[in-house]
Each structure stands twice: as structure tokens, then as C-alpha cells.
N, C-alpha and C positions, 0 to 999 in steps of 0.2 A: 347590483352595483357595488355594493359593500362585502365584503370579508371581514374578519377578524381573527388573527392569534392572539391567545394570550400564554402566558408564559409566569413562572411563580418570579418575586423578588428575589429567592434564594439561587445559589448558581443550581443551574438545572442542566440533564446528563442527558444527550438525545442517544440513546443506547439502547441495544436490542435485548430483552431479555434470554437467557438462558435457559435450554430447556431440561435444566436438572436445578433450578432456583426458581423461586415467584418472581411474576415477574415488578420492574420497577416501576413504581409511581410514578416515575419521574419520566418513562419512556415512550416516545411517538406511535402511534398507531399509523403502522407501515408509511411515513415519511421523515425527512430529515429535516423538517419544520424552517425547509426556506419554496421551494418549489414544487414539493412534491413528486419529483422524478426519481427517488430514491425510496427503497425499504427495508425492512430489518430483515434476515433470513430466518426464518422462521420455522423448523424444520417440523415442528410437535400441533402445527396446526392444519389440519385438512385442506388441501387445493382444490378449487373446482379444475375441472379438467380443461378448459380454455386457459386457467393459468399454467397448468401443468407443460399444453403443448407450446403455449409463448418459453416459458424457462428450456425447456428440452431443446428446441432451435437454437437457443443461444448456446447450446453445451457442445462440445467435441463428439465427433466419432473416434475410434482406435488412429487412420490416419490420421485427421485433424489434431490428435494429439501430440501423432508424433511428428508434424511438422510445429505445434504450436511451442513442443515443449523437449523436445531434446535438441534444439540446435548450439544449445551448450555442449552438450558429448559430444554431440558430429563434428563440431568445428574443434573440438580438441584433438582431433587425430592430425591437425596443421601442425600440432605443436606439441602430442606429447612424444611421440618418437624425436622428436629434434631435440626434446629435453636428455631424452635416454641418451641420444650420442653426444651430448655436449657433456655430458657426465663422462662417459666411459673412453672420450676421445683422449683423457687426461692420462689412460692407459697404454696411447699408440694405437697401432692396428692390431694387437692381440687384446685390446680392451673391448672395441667394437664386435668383433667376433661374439661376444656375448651379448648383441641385442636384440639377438631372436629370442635366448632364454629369457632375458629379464622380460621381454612383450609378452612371451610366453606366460610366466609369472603371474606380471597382471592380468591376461583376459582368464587367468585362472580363478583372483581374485575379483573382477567383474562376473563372471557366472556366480560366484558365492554371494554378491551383492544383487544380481539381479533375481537369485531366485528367493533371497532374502526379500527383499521388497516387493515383489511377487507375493510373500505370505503375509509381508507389512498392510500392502493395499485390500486380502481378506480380511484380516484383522482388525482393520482401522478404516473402515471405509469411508466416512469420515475426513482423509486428509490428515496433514498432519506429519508426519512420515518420523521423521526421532520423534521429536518431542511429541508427539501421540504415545509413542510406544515407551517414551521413557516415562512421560506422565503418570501412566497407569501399575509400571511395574520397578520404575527407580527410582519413584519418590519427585515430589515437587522443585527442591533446587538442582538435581539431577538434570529434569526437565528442560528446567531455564537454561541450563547452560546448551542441551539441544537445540532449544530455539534458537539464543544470543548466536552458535556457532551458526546456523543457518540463516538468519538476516545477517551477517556480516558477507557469508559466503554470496550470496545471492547479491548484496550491494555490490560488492567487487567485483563478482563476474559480469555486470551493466558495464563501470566502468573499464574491467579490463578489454572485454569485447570489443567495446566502441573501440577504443582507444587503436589496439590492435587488427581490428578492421580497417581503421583511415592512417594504419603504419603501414598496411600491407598496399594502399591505395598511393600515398606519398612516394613508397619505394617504385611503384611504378612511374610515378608523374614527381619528379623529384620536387617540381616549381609549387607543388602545394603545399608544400612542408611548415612552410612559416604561417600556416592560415590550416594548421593539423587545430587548435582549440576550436573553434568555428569551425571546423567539419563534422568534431565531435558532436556540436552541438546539435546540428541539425540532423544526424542521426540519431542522439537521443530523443528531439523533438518527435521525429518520423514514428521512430518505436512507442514513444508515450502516444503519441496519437492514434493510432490504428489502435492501441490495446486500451483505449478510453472509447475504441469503437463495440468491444468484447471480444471475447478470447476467441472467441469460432470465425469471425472477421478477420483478427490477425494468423489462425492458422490459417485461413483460405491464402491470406497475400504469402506467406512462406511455405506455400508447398512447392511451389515453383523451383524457388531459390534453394530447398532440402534436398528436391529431387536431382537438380540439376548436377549438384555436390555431389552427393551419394553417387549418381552415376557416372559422373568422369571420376571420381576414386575407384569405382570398380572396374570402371572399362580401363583404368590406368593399370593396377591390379594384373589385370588377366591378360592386357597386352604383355604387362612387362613380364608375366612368367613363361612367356615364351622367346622370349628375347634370350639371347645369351653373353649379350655383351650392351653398354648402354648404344644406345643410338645416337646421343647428342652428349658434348658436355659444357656445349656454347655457354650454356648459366653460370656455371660455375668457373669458367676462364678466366683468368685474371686477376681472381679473388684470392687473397692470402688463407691459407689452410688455419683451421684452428687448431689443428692435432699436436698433444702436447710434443715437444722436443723434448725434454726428459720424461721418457713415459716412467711412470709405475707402475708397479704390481698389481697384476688384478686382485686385488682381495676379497673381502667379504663386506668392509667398510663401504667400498667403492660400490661394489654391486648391488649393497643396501642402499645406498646415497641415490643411486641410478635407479631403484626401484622406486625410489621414494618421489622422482622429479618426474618419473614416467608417470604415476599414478595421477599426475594433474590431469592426464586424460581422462580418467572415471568420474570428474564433477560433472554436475547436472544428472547423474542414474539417477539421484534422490529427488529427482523435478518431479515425475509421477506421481509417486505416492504421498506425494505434499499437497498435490491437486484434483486425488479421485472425484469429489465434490462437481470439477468441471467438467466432466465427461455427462453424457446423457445415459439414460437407463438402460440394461444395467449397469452401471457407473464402476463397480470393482471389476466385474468382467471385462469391459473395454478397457481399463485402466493394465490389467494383466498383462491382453494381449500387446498391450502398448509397448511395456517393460520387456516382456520379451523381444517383441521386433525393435527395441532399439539398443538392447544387450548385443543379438544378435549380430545386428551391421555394424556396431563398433567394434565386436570382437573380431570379427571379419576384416574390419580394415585395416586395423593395429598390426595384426598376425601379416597379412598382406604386404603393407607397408612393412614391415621388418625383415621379409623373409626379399625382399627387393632392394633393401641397403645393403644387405649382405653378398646377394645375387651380385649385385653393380659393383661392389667395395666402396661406398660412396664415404666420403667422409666430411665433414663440420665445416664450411668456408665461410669467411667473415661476409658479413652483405648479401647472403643467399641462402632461404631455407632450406632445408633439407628437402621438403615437400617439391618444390621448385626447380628440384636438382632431378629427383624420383619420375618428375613430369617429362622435364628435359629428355632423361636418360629411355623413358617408358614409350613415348608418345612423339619425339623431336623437338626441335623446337621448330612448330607450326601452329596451327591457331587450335588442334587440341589443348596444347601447351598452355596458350592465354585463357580456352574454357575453364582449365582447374585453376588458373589463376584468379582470373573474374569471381568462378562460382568462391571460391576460399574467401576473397577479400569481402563477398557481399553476407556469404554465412557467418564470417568472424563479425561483422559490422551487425549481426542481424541474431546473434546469438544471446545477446542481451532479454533477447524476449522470454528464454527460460526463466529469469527470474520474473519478469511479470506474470507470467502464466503461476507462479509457484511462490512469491513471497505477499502479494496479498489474501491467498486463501491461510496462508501461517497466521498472516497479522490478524485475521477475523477470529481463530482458532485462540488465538492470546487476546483479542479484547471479549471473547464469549468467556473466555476464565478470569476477566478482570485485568490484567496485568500491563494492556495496553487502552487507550481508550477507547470506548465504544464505538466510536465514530468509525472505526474501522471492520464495524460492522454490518456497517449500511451496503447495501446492493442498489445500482443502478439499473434502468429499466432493459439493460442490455445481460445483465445477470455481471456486472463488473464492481469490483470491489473496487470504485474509483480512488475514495480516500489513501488506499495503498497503491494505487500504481501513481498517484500524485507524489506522494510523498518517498517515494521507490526514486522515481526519475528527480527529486528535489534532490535526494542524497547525493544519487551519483550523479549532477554535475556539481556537488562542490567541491568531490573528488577528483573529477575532471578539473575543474578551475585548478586546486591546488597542486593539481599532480602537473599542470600545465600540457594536458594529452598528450604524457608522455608511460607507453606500456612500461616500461622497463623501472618507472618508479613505481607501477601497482604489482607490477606480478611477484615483486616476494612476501607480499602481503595475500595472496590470494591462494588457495586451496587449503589453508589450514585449518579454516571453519569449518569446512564438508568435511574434512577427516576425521573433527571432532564428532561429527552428528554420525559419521559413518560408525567409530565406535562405538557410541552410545547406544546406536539402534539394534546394533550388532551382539552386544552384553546384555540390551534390553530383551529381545527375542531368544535368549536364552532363557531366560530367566521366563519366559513366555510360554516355552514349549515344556517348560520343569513345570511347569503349576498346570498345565490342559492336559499333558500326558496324554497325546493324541496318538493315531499309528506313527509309527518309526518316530517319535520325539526323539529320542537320542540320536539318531543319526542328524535328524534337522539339526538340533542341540550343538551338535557337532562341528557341525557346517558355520553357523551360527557364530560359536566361540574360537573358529580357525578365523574366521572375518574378525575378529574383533581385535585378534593376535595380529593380526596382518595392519590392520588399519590405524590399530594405538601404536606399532613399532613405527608407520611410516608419520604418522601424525608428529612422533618425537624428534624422528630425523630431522624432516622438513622443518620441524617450528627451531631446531637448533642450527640446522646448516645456514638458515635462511635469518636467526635472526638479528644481526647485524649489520643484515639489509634493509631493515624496515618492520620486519615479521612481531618486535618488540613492540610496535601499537597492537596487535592484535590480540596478542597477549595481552594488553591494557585493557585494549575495550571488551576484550569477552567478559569479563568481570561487572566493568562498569553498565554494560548493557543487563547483566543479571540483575543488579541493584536496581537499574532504574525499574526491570519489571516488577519486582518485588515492592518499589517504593510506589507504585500504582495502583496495585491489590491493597495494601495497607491502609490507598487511601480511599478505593471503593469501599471497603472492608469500616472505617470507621464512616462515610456517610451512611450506608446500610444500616450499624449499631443505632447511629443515631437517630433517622428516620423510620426507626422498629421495623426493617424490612426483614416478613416472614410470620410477623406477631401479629394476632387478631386486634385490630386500635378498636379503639372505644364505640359506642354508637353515636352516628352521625347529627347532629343538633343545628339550628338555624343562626346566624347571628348577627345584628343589624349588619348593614351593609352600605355604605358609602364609595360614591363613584367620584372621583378628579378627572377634570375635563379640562387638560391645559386648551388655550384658543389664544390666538393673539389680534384675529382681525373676526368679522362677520362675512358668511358664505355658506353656502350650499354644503360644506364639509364639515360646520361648525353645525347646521340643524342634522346632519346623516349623523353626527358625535351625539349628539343633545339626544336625539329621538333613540339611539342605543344605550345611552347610561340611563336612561329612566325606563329602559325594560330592564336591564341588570341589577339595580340598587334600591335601596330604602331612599335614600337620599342623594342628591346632587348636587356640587360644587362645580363651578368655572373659576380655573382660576389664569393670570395672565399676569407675567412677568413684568414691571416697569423701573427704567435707569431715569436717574436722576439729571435728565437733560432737556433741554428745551422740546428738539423734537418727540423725543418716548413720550414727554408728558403731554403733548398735543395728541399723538395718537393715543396715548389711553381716556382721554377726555371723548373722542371722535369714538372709540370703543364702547366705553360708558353709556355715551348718547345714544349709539347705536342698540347698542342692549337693553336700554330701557325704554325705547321705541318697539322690539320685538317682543318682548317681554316674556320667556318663555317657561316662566314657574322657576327658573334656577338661580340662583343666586350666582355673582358675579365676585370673587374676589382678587384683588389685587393684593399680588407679592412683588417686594420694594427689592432689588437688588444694587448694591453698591459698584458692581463687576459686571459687565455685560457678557450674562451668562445665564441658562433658564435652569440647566441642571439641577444645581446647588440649593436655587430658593426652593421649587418645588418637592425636593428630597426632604429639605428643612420639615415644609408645611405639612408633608405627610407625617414627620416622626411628632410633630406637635399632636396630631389627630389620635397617633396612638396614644400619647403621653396622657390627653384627656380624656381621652375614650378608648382603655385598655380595650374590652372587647370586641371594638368596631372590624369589619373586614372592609378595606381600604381597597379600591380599583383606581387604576390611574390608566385611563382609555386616554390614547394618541392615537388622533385622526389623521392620516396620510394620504395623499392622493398615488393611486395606484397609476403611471403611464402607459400610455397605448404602446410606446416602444422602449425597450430596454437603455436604446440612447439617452431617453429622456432623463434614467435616472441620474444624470449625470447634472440637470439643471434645478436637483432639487437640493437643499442647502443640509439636508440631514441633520434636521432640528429632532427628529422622531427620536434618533438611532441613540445621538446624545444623550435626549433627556431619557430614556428606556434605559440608558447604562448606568446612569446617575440614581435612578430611585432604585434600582437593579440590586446597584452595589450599595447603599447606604438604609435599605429600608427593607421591610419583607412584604410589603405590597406586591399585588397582583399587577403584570403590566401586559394591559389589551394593545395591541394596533390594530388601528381601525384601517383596512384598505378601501380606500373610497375610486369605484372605478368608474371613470369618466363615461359621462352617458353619450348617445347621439345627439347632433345637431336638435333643434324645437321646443317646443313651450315646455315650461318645467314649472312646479307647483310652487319653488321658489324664485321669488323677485326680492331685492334687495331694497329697490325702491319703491315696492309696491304693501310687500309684506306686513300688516300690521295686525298681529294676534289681539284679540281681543285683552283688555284686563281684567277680566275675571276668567282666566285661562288656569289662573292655580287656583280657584276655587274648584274648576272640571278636574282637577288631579286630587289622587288619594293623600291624606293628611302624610306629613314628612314626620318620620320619628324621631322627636330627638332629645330620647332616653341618654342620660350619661352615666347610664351605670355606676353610680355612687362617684362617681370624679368630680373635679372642678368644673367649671365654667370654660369651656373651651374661648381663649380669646378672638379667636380665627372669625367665631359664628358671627 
């Protein structure tokens, strides 16, 4: 019927330890010390094999993967060709003419990034994906700023997603527009949900929605390269052109700038190899094959899709994407049409899930190195890194809040993190293949530092073209998100110092031991309290908080009486409070106890009744939680809670009004010690 946690006074870390550090004193034996539905990951300790087949059901296959974990790239090809021609339209129609080359371009630099990460996910198998590879081979603030750029990228592309999903959904239903915040909403809720059910649940519900995408893109694709003229231009009727009236020269500016805005397509390559870890065994091999089949369909459709603007002459109208126009012109305008419509707006709305799939396995990878707190360490019994995807879906809606779910305030804020990590990984795996000197290292090498030229050139463009859009937070907070990681390790780093973690402590010795028994009435909770501190301690105290008023003083009299009718060997003491408050006097009484008995070890057991239903907890007054905060934070006492769980209906060994222990009940107990180790007179006794 009884439980108990206890917990030190000092603030304590429920943190996983490391398996390249001892581990911490201070940390849970596989739970998160509230329910037990949570544990540490644990990589260095032996699984029996019923745990091994529970964890592997929750992981990904290759498919599962890649519907769980590239619907950020897939859904980019709505928008990154519309990027390209909204660039080069400022050309005219001899600007566009080059948006097969520059598509070209990229899926040149997407093959270099997927087979780069391709050797990141051997590598590092692990997870991780920059900041793995920067960690090890460019140094620790290197690293950080790999990270820093990756939880920003991955917070943005929640919010842009969402956002972008229910613009593409308003555009059809114009009457939803002023209720776009509240749509967001509830797709973000949709997506935290299903991915708080784990990641192998949520790639089941989006394979549907990937497939469906993927294949009206291709069936759009293959119709229209047979076509020779479009079919439809209903969509686009009406609609004022964006093409500039004084065009420009094409230059090198332009076609870099167009490179730079088309590259928003390549976010999410790096979702993979940030989340080997979630795939099942072998977890780098399916991770591989993952990388490539989703290099592949994107480069596939990019190429597709441009080689089809060309075909049509389509070009940039206000109020209608480009993808929209491609549909029209490919397919008619008949309910093909509305399929690529549909499937776009639920993959945009749904591509938010890369980052869930891919920034809490980061966040665990930085609380296992200190930098973030442990907490984000913890696994749920679904194999889900909850604390991260709570706190993932926290950020982006206050991005949403502020941005008022509107796309067009996040997207110049968005893809400049990935670029950054793109670099990083990119100079870091150079630097990778210089030191293994494996076969062909220099050609890898090679490969390697063309990506890195390619990725810092467009990283510069974008964060200058874009930043007087907004792009100037980003550049803010990459910094300050480095600091804060660093200001976190610092301070792992000095409780560690201080708690001699890693050092042999001394040998272990005995030392009296005193328990505190707050009670404020007599019951059934009060003897399950009394019968547990007098197996834990030398000695036992009750003590019981009284205000100076008529009623408090009648019930501590009715207390009194009652306790010296029970009689149960323990002493009763009353603490006098001026404030109606229990906290504060009991914090007091404890620090008197050390004052006069430096060596004493002080317990402070609070009895709680445990409810039959979780409702319940809502009628209880959280007198426990209080006074646990209170000796918590002002003392270095041990603080027990006692869970007391209510029995079945029938006779019970205690009666309230029947109960009368004998008085010589503390003669039948062992003598109470009370040694003062050379101190005063404790006035309390």
C-alpha cells in the first residue's frame, strides 16, 4: 500500500549517465522519478533480448523512415523551383531559360550531400549528423555552432511547414483565412501527438500522405513530358505576371542569388543521419539505404519539374504557384489537378515531422555531452525522446503566435541554419577522410570540400540577400544559442568538481540518524508514516505546524490528546508559526537540528495519500509538494514521500477510536540515541 521516493535536499539531476564518463550519483535507475514510464538510454549496458525486441518494434524500417523523416525534402520541391523562378524572373524570359541549369546545379550538389551523409551515417552511427562529425574533428565550439544551426533549422521548418500547409489550405477555402492561427494550431497539436505516440506510429500515419505526393509528382512529371503544349492554363488566368518589366542581365550575381534560393529545397537531406539511432538493426544500413532513396526522388523531381517550366514557358503569377500552374498545364484542370493539390497542402502541413523525427535524437546527443539538460535524455516506453518533442512543438508555437501564421514572416528566417550545418559537415568530413586515409580518400576529400565551397558560398548569399528580412535574428540567436550551451556544461562541469565526480570518496561510515514526521491530524497515514521512520532512523520526531488562533489552537490541543492516547514511542513537537505556512517553520527546525547536532543525518518523511484516480489528484491541497520545496531549497536534508495507497473496502488493523497502544510501547522499542556529539543542548528535545 505504501511507496516511497526519496530524493537529497540538494538540487538533484535526473540525468542519464554517459557512456564515456562514471556515471552520476545523482542519477535514476532507468526512471524519470515521477511515473516510471520513462528511462535513460543506455547504450553500454547489456539488453535481455525481450528488451531488445520491445525497442526494435518501436524503430523504423528504410520505408518507415523515409516517410517518417524526409517529408521536409519532399515537400520542398512545392517551393523550391518557385524559388528559382521568382529569382530569375527579375531577368524576363531569357532569365528563366536558365532554370533547368541552376535545378541542374543543385541536384548536382544534393548527390554530393547525399553521398556525403551516406559516409556521415557510417561514421557516426550514432546520430548526430554536423555536430557528430564536427565534435570529433573541428573541435568543441565548432561543434556548437553545428548544433545551434540545426535546432534553429529544425524549429523553423515546424513552423514554416505548418504555417505553409494551412496558406496553401486558406488559398483554396479563402473564408478560412482569418482563423489561419487556430489551424495552425491544431496541426501542430496533430503532429506533437501522433509523434509522442513514437516515431514508427507516426511514420505509419505518413506513408500514405508521402506516397500519395510522391506519386501524383511523378505521374504529373511523365504525363507532362509527353505533352507538347500545356493543356490547361485556367490557374493561372487572371492573375497579374510577376515577370519583371525591366528585365536584367543575366549575370553571375543573379544566377548565384537563384542558386542560393533554389537550395531551400535540399533542407531536411540532414534529417537521416541526425537520427540513425531510430531505425532498427542494422540501423546505419537502413539509414543508408534511406539517404539514398530520398536523394534519389528528390533529385528526380527537381530535374522533372524544371525540365517542365521550360517545356510549358511558364512563368511566376501573383496568387498561384508555380507547382499549381505545372499541375494545370501537365494533368488539366480536373480532379488530378486537386490530387497534387490535396496531397501538397497535407505534405506541407505534415512535413513538420522531420524535425520531430530528427531534433530530439540532437537534443539527447547534447544533454549526453552536458550541454543541454539531462532531461532530454530520457526515453519513453515507446522508444520517444518526449521531453524533445514537448519542447520542439513548445517553441514552435510561440513562433506561430508571434509570427501570427503568417509563411512569409518565417521563411527569410529559414534555411540558413541547415546551410550552416551543411558546411560544417562538409569541411568536417574532409578533414575526416585526411586523417583515415581510406581507399580513394582524396577523391571523397574532394567531393567533400566541393560541398563545402558550394554550401558556405550559398549560406553567405542567403544570410546577406535575406537579411533585412528578418534573417538578422538568426544571426543573433546562433551565437546566443552557442552560449547557452556552453553556459550548461560549465555548470554540469562545476557540480561534477564539486561532488568529486570520477574520484574514489572516502569509506563509507554510519551516522546517527534522525527522521521528521510533519502530521497535522491522526490516521491511518500518520501510523503507515510513524511505522516507516522508525525502520529508517535512530530517532524520531513529529512535528506539527500551529497559528496562533483560536481554531489552530483547539486542533492542536484535540492533536495533543489524541497522540497521547496513542502513544506510539515518538515524541510530538509543535512548531509555532506567525504566517500560515508549514514550509518555513519546518526548514527552520531542521537547520536548528543541524546547528546542534552537526553530525546528525536528518530525514524529513511526508506522508501523502496516493489516489485511485489521477482526478483525484486534483482534490488534494499539495501540502507535500510545498513543504518538500521548502526543506528542498533551504536545508540539505533527505526528503522521503511517503505514497500511502488506499486499501480495499474492510476491517483494518487501525481504528481511530478503538486504538490504544499500550504505555510501555517505548519500553518494547530499542533505546533512542541521543548522542550530541560534543554540541549544545538542542532546545527542540
Amino acid at each position: 500500500m505504501t511507496s516511497m521516493s526519496t530524493s537529497s535536499g540538494a538540487s538533484g539531476d535526473a540525468a542519464t549517465p554517459t557512456p564515456h564518463a562514471p556515471a552520476r550519483p545523482d542519477e535514476p535507475d532507468g526512471s524519470d522519478g515521477s511515473d516510471g514510464s520513462t528511462e535513460p538510454d543506455r547504450p553500454d549496458q547489456p539488453d535481455r533480448p525481450e528488451q531488445v525486441d520491445r525497442r526494435e518494434k518501436h524503430r523504423l524500417t528504410s520505408l518507415q523512415g523515409l516517410a517518417a523523416l524526409s517529408l521536409d525534402a519532399m515537400a520542398s520541391v512545392a517551393y523550391g523551383p518557385e524559388a528559382i523562378v521568382l529569382v530569375l524572373a527579375a531577368a524576363g524570359a531569357a532569365g528563366l531559360g536558365f532554370t533547368l541549369p541552376v535545378t541542374l546545379a543543385i541536384a548536382a550538389l544534393l548527390a554530393v550531400l547525399v553521398a556525403s551523409y551516406r559516409q556521415v551515417i557510417a561514421a557516426f552511427p550514432d546520430g548526430g549528423g554536423s555536430y557528430a562529425v564536427a565534435r570529433r574533428h573541428l573541435g568543441r565550439r565548432t561543434s556548437l555552432t553545428a548544433a545551434a544551426s540545426l535546432v534553429l533549422d529544425y524549429v523553423l521548418n515546424v513552423a514554416v511547414s505548418v504555417t505553409a500547409g494551412v496558406a496553401a489550405l486558406t488559398s483554396a477555402f479563402p473564408s478560412l483565412y482569418d482563423d489561419r492561427l487556430w489551424l495552425c494550431a491544431g496541426v501542430l497539436i496533430l503532429v506533437t501527438g501522433i509523434n509522442l505516440r513514437g516515431i514508427v506510429d507516426s511514420a505509419k500515419a505518413f506513408v500514405v500522405p508521402t506516397a500519395v505526393f510522391v506519386g501524383s509528382i511523378l505521374a504529373l512529371i511523365v504525363i507532362g513530358l509527353f505533352r507538347s503544349a500545356p493543356v490547361s492554363t485556367q490557374t493561372a488566368a487572371g492573375h497579374a505576371s510577376a515577370l519583371g518589366d525591366d528585365a536584367t542581365t543575366v549575370g553571375a550575381l543573379l544566377l548565384l542569388k537563384a542558386f542560393a534560393s533554389g537550395c531551400s529545397a535540399l533542407t531536411g537531406v540532414e534529417a537521416v543521419a541526425n537520427a540513425v539511432p531510430s531505425f532498427r538493426a542494422p540501423a546505419a544500413r537502413r539509414a543508408q539505404r534511406t539517404e539514398v532513396a530520398l536523394g534519389a526522388l528528390l533529385g528526380v523531381m527537381l530535374i522533372g519539374l524544371s525540365i517542365l517550366i521550360g517545356r510549358f514557358h511558364l512563368q511566376p503569377v501573383e496568387g498561384v504557384t508555380v507547382l499549381a500552374q505545372l499541375a494545370d498545364a501537365s494533368l488539366g484542370h480536373n480532379w488530378g489537378f486537386y490530387v497534387v493539390q490535396f496531397a501538397t497542402v497535407v505534405l506541407l502541413a505534415l512535413a513538420a515531422n522531420t524535425s520531430f523525427g530528427g531534433l530530439p535524437v540532437l537534443m539527447s546527443l547534447l544533454a549526453r555531452d552536458n550541454y543541454l539538460p539531462h532531461v532530454f535524455r530520457l526515453k519513453a516506453d515507446r522508444e520517444v525522446h518526449r521531453h524533445g518533442v514537448l519542447t520542439l512543438a513548445a517553441v514552435a508555437a510561440l513562433l506561430l503566435f508571434f509570427s501570427g501564421g503568417d509563411t512569409n514572416t518565417l521563411v527569410p528566417l529559414f534555411a540558413i541554419g541547415v546551410f550552416v550545418g551543411f558546411t560544417i559537415c562538409q569541411a568536417g568530413m574532409v578533414v575526416h577522410w585526411r586523417a583515415e586515409r581510406s581507399a580513394r580518400w582524396r577523391l571523397k576529400a574532394a567531393l567533400n570540400g566541393l560541398g563545402a565551397v558550394l554550401t558556405g558560398v550559398s549560406t553567405v548569399v542567403v544570410t546577406a540577400t535575406k537579411f533585412t528580412e528578418g534573417a538578422w535574428l538568426v544571426v543573433i540567436a546562433l551565437p546566443l544559442l552557442v552560449l547557452l550551451f556552453e553556459r550548461v556544461h560549465r555548470a554540469y562541469g562545476s557540480i561534477d568538481d564539486r561532488i568529486g565526480l570520477g574520484r574514489v570518496p572516502e569509506a563509507p561510515h554510519r551516522d546517527r540518524s534522525l527522521v521528521i514526521v510533519p502530521v497535522s491530524h491522526l490516521s491511518r497515514l500518520t501510523c503507515e508514516a510513524v511505522n516507516a521512520a522508525v525502520s529508517l532512523g535512530d530517532e524520531v520526531r513529529a512535528v506539527t505546524v500551529t497559528h496562533d488562533d483560536a481554531e489552530d489552537r483547539e486542533a492542536a490541543r484535540e492533536l495533543r490528546r489524541d497522540w497521547e492516547r496513542w502513544n506510539p514511542g515518538v515524541e510530538l513537537v509543535e512548531l509555532r508559526s506567525e504566517h500560515r505556512t508549514i514550509g518555513r517553520p519546518v526548514s527552520q527546525y531542521v537547520r536548528r537540528v543541524y546547528q546542534y547536532h552537526p553530525g546528525t543525518r536528518v530525514t524529513v518523511l511526508i506522508p501523502e495519500v496516493e489516489p485511485d484516480r489521477w482526478w483525484q489528484r486534483l482534490l488534494q491541497n499539495q501540502r507535500g509538494a510545498v513543504l518538500a520545496h521548502a526543506v528542498r531549497r533551504d536545508t540539505q536534508a533527505v526528503i522521503c514521500r511517503l505514497r500511502f495507497r488506499l486499501p480495499g473496502p474492510g476491517p483494518t488493523p487501525y481504528d481511530r477510536k478503538t486504538l490504544n497502544v499500550p504505555t510501555d510501547r517505548a519500553a518494547q522499542d530499542p533505546p533512542i540515541d541521543r548522542t550530541t556529539h560534543n554540541a549544545p543542548t538542542d532546545p527542540t528535545d
